[in-house]
N, C-alpha and C positions, 0 to 999 in steps of 0.2 A: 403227510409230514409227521416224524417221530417227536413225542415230546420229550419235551429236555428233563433230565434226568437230574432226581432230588437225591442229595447225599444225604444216609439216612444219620439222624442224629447229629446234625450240621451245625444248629442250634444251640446244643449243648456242647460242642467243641468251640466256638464263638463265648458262649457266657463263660466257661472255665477261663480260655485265656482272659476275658476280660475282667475275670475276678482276680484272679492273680498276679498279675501284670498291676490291675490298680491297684490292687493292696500294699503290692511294694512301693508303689510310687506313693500312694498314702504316707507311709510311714516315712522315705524318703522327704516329704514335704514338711514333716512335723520335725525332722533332723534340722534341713536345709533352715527352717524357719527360726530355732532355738540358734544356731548357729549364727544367721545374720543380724540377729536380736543382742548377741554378748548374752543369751538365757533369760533375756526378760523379756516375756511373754506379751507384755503389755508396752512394751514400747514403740509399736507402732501407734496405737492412740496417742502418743506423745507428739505433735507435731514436730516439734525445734528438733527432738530427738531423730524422729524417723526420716526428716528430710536433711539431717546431718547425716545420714550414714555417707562411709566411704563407698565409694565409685562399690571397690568389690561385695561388700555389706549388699547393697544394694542390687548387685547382681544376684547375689543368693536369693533374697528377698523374691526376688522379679521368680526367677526360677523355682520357687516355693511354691509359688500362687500358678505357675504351669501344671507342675505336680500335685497340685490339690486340684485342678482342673481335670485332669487323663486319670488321678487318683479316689477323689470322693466324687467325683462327680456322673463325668462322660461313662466311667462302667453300669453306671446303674441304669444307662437307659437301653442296655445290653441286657444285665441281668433281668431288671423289671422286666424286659419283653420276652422272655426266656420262660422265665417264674411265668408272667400271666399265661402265654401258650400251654402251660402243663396243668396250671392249677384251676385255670377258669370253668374248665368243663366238671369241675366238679362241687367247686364252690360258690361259682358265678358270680352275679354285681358286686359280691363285697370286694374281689380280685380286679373289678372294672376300675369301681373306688379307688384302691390302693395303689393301683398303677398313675393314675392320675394325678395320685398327690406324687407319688415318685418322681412323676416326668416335669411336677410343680419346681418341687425340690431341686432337681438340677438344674431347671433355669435360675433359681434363683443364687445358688452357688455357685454359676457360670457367669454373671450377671455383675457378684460382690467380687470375685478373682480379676476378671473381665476389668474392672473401673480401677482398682488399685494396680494394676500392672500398666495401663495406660498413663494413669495421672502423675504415679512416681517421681518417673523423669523428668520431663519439663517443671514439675514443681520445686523437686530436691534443683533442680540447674538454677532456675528463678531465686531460689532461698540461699543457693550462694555465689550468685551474682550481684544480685539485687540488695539496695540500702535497708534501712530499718523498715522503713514502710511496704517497701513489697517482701523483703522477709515475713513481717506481721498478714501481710495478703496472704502469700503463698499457704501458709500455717493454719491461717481461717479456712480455707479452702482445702487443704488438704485434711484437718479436722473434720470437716464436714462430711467428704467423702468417705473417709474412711469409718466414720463412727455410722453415717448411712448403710456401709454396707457389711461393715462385721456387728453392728449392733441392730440394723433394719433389717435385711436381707439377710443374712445368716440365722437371725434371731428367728426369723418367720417360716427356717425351714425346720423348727424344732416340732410343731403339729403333723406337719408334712412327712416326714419322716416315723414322728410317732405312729401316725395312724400307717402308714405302709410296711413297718417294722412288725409292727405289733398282725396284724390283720395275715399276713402273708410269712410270719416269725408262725403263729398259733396253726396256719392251714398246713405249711410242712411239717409241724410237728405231731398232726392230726394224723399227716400221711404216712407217718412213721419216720421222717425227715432228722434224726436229732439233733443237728445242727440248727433248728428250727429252732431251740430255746434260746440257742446265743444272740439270735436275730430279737427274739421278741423282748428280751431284754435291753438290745439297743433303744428299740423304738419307747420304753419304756423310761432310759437314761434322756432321751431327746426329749421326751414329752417333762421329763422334772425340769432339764434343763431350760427350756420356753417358760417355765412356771418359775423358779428359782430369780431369773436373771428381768422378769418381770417386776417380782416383788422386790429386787434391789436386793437379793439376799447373795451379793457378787462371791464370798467363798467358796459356797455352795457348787455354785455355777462355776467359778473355775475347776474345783477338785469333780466336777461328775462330765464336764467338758471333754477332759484330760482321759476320764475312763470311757468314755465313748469314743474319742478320737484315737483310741488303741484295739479298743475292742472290738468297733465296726470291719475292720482294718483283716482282724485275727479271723472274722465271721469270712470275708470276703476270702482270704488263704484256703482255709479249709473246706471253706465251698466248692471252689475250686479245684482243688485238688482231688475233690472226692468225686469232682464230675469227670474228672480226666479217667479217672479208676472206675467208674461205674460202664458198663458195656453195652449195659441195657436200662431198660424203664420199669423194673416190677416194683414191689413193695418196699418203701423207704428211700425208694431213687428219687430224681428228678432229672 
């Protein structure tokens, strides 16, 4: 029986699309989001507010949190397996390590997108159905949810990312990678970010939020693209 035949470099056509495809949805998600917000960023922590949105408001919203789904998230566990396949045989456990918090990482942004796209609807329907008292319910409830998972769950993916940023930022650029700095400097924005927004230092933490949520974005483009370009595997590829 003949074996089945591996396409070479299959891997690497897999993580391109998946870097660039999410990136745009990235950036689409942080549009759609500003958009069903009216530009205030913080309006969804606002219960009364975010469960008033209009029907469409809320559709954008819903559709946000899809695209931060297929955009920060679902690529990485592409990339990450991609990344560890090329770089582990030379720099071993720390590339074990850093996959692991990677693969952390997306559960737990799959997890916080995952509960606010679910909870939404029935909450926003209840809060304008509903008298004073289950409006006041709906609002606790959605408060809770959503500060669980963009201030719990989102928050806990700032180490996770740090340390897979930085670890696997430093090893492609050892490789000769230069798009390696852009990376290590993510991990580097995550890791203040988790520290900033710890210490209640909230300006901070929104203004270096903001540059990470563009930048990862701009890393995952040009990754991509350079793998679509690249033909082979020597020095400074991946």
């Amino acid at each position: 029986m003949s074996k089945p035949q591996v396409v070479p470099d299959a891997g690497r056509h897999y993580a391109a699309w998946a870097a660039v495809i999410g990136a745009l949805l990235a950036w689409a998600n942080i549009g759609l989001y500003v958009v069903a917000t009216g530009g205030d960023l913080t309006a969804m922590l606002k219960p009364a507010t975010a469960l008033a949105l209009s029907s469409s408001a809320q559709q954008l919203f819903l559709l946000s949190m899809l695209f931060d789904s297929f955009g920060f998230y679902l690529p990485f566990l592409i990339i990450g397996g991609y990344l560890w396949a090329r770089l582990r045989p030379r720099f071993g456990a720390p590339i074990d390590m850093a996959t692991l918090c990677v693969g952390c990482y997306v559960l737990l942004g799959l997890a916080g997108t995952s509960m606010q796209m679910a909870a939404l609807p029935p909450l926003a329907e209840a809060h304008a159905a509903g008298d004073l008292v289950q409006r006041a319910a709906s609002e606790t409830a959605w408060m809770g949810l959503v500060h669980a998972a963009q201030g719990g769950l989102w928050w806990m993916q700032g180490p996770l990312m740090a340390f897979w940023g930085i670890v696997v930022g430093h090893a492609l650029t050892t490789s000769g990678f230069r798009l390696g700095l852009i990376l290590t400097v993510c991990g580097v924005l995550y890791g203040v970010y988790f520290v900033t927004a710890f210490l209640g230092l909230s300006q901070i933490t929104e203004v270096v939020q903001l540059i990470m949520l563009f930048l990862l974005p701009l890393w995952m483009l040009l990754t991509g693209l350079r793998l679509f370009r690249q033909p082979n595997l020597e020095t400074g590829d991946i």
